[in-house]
N, C-alpha and C positions, 0 to 999 in steps of 0.2 A: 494310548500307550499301554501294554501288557507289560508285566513283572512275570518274566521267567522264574522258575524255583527247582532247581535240581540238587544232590544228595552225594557226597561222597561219603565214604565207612569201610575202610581196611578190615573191619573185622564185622561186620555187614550181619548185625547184632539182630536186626528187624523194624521194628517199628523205632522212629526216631524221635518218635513223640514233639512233633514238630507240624500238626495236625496234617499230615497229609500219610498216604500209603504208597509213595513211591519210592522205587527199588533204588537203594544209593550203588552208584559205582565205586568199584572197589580200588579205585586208585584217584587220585588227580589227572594223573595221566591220561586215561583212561577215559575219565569225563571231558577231557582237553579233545581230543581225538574227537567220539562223540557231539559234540553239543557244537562247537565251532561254526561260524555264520554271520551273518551280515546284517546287526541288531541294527544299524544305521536306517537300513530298508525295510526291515519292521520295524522298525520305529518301538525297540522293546528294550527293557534291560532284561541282566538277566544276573540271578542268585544264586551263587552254591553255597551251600552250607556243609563245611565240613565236621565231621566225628568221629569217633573211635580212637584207637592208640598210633602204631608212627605207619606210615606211610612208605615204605621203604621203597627208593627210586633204584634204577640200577645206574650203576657209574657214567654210563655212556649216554643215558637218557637227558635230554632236556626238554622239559614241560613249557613249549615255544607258543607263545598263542596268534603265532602268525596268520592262523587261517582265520579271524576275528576281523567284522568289520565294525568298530568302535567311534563315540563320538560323546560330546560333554553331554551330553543327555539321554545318550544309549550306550551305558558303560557295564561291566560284569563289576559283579562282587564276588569276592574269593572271602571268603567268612569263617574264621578257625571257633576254635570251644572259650578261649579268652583264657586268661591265664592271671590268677588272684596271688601267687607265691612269690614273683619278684624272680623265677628263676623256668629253665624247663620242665613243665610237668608231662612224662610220659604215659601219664594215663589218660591224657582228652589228644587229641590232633595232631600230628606235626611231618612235615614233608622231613626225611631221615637217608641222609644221603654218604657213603663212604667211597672215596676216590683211592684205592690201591694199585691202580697201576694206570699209566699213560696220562691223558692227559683231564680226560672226565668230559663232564656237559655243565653249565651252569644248573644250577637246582629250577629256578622260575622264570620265564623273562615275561613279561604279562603285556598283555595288549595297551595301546593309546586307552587313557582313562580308567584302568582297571583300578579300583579300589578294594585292596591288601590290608583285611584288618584282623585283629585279631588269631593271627596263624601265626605257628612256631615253624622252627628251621632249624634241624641241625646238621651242620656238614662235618667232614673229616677230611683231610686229602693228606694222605700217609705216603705217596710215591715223590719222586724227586725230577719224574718224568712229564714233561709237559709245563701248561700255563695254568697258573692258579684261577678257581672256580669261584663263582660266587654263588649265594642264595638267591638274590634275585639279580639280575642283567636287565636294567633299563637301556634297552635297545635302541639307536638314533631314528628321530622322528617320531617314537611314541612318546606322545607327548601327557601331560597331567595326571602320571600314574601316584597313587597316594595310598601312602602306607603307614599305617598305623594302629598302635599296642601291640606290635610284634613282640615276639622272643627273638633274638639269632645267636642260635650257640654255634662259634664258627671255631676249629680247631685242626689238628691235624701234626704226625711226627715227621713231618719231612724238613729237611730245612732250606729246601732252596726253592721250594712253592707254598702257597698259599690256600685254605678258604674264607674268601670275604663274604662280609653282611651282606655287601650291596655293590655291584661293578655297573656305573652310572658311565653309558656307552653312549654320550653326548643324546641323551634320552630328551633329553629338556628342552632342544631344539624346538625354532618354533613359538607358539601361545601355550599356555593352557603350564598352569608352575606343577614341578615333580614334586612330593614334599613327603618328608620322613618326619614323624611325628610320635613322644608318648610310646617309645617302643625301647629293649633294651637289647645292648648288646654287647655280648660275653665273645671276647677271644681270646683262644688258650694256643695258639698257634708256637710251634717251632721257631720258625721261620720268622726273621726278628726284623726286615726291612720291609714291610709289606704293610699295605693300609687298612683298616677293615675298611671304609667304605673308599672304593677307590674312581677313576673317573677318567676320561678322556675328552670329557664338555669341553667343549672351547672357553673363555672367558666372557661368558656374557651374562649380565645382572637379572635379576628378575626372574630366576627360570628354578632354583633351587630351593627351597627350605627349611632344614632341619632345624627341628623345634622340639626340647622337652623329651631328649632321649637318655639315655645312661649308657655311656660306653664304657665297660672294664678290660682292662688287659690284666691277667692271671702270668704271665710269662713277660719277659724284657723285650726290649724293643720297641720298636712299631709305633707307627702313626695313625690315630683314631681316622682322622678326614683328610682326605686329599680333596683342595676347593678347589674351585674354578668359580670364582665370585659365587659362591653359596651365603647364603642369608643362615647364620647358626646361632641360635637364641634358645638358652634357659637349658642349655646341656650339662650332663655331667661328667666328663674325665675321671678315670682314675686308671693309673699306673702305666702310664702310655709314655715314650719317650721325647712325642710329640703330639700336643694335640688337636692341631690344625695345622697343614702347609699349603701355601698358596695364596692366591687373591682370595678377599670377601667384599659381600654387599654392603652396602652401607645399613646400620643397623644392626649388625652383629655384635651383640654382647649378650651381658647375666651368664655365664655361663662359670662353672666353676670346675675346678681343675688344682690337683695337688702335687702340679709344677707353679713355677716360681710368677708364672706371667701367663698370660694366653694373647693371642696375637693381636686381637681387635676387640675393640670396646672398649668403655670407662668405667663400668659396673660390674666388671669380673670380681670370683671369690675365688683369691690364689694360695696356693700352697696349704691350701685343705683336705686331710684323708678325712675322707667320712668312712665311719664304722658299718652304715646299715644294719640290716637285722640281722645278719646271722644268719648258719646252715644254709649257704648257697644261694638263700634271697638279697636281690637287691632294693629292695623295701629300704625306703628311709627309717632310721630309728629317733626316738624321739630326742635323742643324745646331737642329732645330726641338725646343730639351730644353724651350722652356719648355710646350707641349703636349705631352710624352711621361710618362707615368704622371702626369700630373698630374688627373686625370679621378675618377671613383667607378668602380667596376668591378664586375661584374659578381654576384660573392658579398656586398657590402654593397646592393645595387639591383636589383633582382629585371627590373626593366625595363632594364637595360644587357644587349643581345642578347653572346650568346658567341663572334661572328664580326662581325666589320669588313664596308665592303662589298663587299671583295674575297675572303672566306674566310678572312683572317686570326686565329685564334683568340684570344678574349678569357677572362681567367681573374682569379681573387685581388677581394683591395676595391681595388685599384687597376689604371685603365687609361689610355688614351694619350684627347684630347679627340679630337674631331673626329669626321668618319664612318669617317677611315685610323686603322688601328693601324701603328707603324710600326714595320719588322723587316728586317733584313738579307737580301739574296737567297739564296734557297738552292735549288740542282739533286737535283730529286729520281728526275730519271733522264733517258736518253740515246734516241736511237731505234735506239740498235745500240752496245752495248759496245764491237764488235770491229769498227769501221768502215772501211772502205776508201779509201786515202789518194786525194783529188781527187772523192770524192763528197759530196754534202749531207748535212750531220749537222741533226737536229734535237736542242737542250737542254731540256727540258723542269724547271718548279720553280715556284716562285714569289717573287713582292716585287723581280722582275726591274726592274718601274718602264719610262721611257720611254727611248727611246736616245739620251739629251742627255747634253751635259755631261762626266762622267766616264766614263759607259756604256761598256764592251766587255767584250771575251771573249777570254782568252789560252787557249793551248793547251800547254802545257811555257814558261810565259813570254812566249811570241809572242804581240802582236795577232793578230786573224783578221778577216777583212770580212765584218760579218755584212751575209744577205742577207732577215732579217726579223727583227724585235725586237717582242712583245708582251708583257703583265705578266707568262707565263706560257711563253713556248713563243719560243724564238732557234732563228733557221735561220745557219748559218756551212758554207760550202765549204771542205773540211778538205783540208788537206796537211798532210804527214810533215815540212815545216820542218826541226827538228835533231833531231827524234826516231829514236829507233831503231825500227824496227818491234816489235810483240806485247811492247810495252814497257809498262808504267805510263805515259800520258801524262795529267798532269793538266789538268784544267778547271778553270776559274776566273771568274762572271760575277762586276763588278763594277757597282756599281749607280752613277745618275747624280753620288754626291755621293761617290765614292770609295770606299763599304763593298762590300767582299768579299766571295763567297760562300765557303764549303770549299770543297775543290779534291774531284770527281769523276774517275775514272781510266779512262779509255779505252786500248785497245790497238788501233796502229792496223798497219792490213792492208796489204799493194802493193795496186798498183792490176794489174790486167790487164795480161801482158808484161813485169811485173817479178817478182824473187826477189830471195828474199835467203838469208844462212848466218851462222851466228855463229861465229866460229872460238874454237876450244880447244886444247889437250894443245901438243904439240911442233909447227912448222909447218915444211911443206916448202921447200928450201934447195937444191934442185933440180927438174928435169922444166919440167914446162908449169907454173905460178904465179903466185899476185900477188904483186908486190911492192910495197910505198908508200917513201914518205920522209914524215915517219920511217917505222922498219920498222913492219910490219905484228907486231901482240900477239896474243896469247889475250885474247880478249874483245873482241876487235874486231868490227863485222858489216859485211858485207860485202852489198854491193846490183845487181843484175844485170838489164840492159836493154835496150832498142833491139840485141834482136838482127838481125841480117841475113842473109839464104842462111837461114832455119829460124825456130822459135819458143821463146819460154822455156825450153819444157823441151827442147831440143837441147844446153841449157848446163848443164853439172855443175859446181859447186866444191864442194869439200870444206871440210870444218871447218879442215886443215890450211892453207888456202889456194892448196892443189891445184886445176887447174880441167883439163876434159876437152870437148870437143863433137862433135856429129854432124856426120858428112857432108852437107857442103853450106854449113854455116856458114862465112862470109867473115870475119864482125867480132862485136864485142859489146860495149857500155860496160861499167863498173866504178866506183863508190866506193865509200869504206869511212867510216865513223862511228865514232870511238876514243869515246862517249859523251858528247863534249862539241859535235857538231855533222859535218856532211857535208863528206871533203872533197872537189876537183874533179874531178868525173869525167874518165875519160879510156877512149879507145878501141881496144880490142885489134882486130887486123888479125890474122885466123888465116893462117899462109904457115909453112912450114919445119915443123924434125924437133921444134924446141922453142920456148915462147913466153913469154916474161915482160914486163909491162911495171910502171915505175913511176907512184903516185897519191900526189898528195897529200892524205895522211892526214888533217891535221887542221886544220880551217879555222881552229877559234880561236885560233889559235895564232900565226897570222900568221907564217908558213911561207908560202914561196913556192916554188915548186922548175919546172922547166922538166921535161915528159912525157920521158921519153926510154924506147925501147921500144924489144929486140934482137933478133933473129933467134938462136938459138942451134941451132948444127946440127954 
């Protein structure tokens, strides 16, 4: 059996860095058209991998994968960029669909067995003409399509149609179970009687799944799930006027919900709003105990996936509801241990969350400004602050609701045109010298810059806090760091037979002392 591997890219960047050099198409559609076949009689599956920004479909199009011959062991995977924020991020992947007049096309309907992971969707349907659309159309007879860590931002101002998550067109018919999983879904729709995921299944057990999704409604009305005996375990509701109608399977519960009751089960959490994190994600926040382990988990329910939709790992009979597991941020590496003070550090980790709220990033204690924040990846412009140089300097992200990461330890470097020395043993008490107020210690470091007449290494200090330069050198700053912070630099003026000036040593100290600097000859 062969693994097919083809490339979508709306904005068809170049190399995908995905080890291969093949040309992505520039639409889903497009690759739909193309690639279409009969993996059954090859005996192959087959991979797209999508990337770039959205995807823009036209209203009338539907991406039908009818010309697919599919089977449980020769299935397509539709593969998006994944999504670490809890909400739409428009900068990686997403099919982006606006219905403004008549009645539109569904956005997906995916072949028997096509596995839908990791891909966002967002629809619109603003007209008042026609039948409302959905993101994906599980079509009757395709049977075991699975979907999972989606986004669906489904919205629209019309009020008398609709866009759904998911329009489930007796799909499930047949073997092989349909299942939505670990995916979230946001509707901001008008239109206040309508389902996000809706259905026309007949009533028959065994064929459905929804497990471990987040449904929010933003607007009044509506009902999250229209069943037809669906099995729905470990969801979360929030602001839906209903949020399930119909039959279920047996085994339907954990699910939580901030209405009064939810229809099936004995281990529901009722009448709970959860806060989540903030600025548009739906991220568990840590505030949010009554959705955390409150769930089935993964060793007692064989259908509770072992990753969240962010990669989060799921273990044990118990886990958190929702599509988020929720976990404290953690740095699981740097783009450079030994970074150079006044360059771009990138943090790298996860469960970083969005940069609301409590979000930042210290560096020995110090805020820093970051200059990019994703679930996974902070950019911050690092300076040496009060650190000492080739020191332990700790990192520290903390996430929007005040949890901590461990502290990570960087050692940070001068930048170009600085030095430095740690001074030791006994220290010179004559010749050319520094001196501070207070006196300058063993263990002090000492920092050397803004030379003038020559270049950094025209300047020599020693550990003793001896200092020596080349011909040519006119000047050169100076300060020293006792370990509790930098104090004010000051500028030595090379002239005469000897040269010492005073610094002041230690800023936190609040000490103030006036430069005074001698000539000694």
């Amino acid at each position: 059996m062969a693994v097919e591997i083809t490339y979508v890219d709306p904005s068809d960047v170049g190399s995908l860095n995905l080890g291969t050099d093949a040309e992505p198409y520039t639409s889903l559609s497009a690759w739909n058209t193309a690639e279409a076949k009969d993996l059954v009689s090859l005996g192959n599956t087959h991979i797209v991998y999508c990337r770039g920004g959205a995807d823009t479909i036209a209203a009338a199009t539907n991406i039908n994968m009818s010309g697919w011959t599919t089977g449980a062991s020769n299935y397509v995977q539709i593969i998006g960029q994944g999504n670490t924020d809890g909400k739409l991020d428009t900068s990686k992947y997403y099919l982006d669909k606006t219905v403004s007049s008549g009645s539109g096309g569904h956005v997906l309907s995916p072949a028997a067995y096509t596995q839908v992971l990791d891909l966002q969707f967002k629809l619109r349907h603003n007209t008042g003409a026609g039948s409302s659309r959905s993101c994906l159309q599980l079509i009757f007879g395709r049977n075991g399509i699975k979907t999972r860590r989606c986004i669906f931002d489904v919205g629209g101002s019309s009020a008398t149609v609709a866009g759904y998550a998911m329009f489930i067109d007796a799909a499930a018919s047949g073997t092989g179970n349909t299942i939505l999983s670990d995916s979230i879904i946001i509707d901001s729709n008008t239109f206040t009687t309508h389902n996000a995921i809706e259905t026309s299944l007949g009533a028959t057990a065994d064929r459905v799944k929804i497990y471990n999704n987040t449904f929010i409604n933003t607007t009044s009305g509506k009902t999250a799930i229209e069943s037809s005996t669906f099995k729905i375990v470990n969801n979360i509701f929030q602001g839906f006027d209903t949020d399930a109608s119909g039959t279920y399977e047996s085994g339907t519960n954990y699910n939580l919900t901030d209405n009064v009751s939810f229809p099936a089960g004995a281990n529901n959490v009722v009448s709970t709003t959860l806060t989540f994190e903030g600025g548009g994600s739906y991220q568990l926040s840590s505030s949010d105990t009554a959705a955390i382990g409150a769930g089935i988990g993964p060793s007692s329910d064989s259908q509770v996936q072992t990753t969240d939709f962010k990669g989060t790992a799921r273990s044990g009979t118990t886990t958190d509801i929702g599509a988020d597991k929720y976990a404290a941020p953690t740095i699981t590496s740097t783009s450079d241990d030994t970074p150079t003070s006044g360059t771009t550090l990138t943090i790298n980790g996860t469960n970083f969350g969005s940069q609301t709220g409590s979000a930042n990033v210290t560096v020995s204690g110090v805020s820093m400004v970051e200059s990019r924040w994703t679930g996974t990846e902070i950019d911050i412009p690092l300076v040496i602050g009060d650190n000492k140089y080739n020191v332990n300097a700790p990192i520290v992200v903390t996430d929007s609701i005040g949890v901590a990461s461990a502290a990570w330890n960087v050692q940070i470097q001068p930048a170009s045109g600085v030095s430095y020395v740690n001074t030791s043993g006994t220290l010179a008490s004559s010749g050319d010298r520094i001196e501070t107020s207070p006196a300058l210690a063993s263990g002090d470091q000492i920092e050397i810059s803004n030379v003038v007449g020559g270049s950094i290494s025209d300047v020599t200090v020693n550990v003793d806090g001896s200092f020596s330069v080349a011909s040519g050198v006119t000047s050169f700053d100076a300060r020293v760091n006792d370990g509790t912070g930098w104090g004010t630099a000051a500028t030595q003026v090379v002239g005469g037979a000897s040269q010492r000036f005073a610094l002041v040593r230690d800023l936190v100290s609040d000490l103030v002392y006036d430069l005074t600097q001698d000539s000694i000859g």
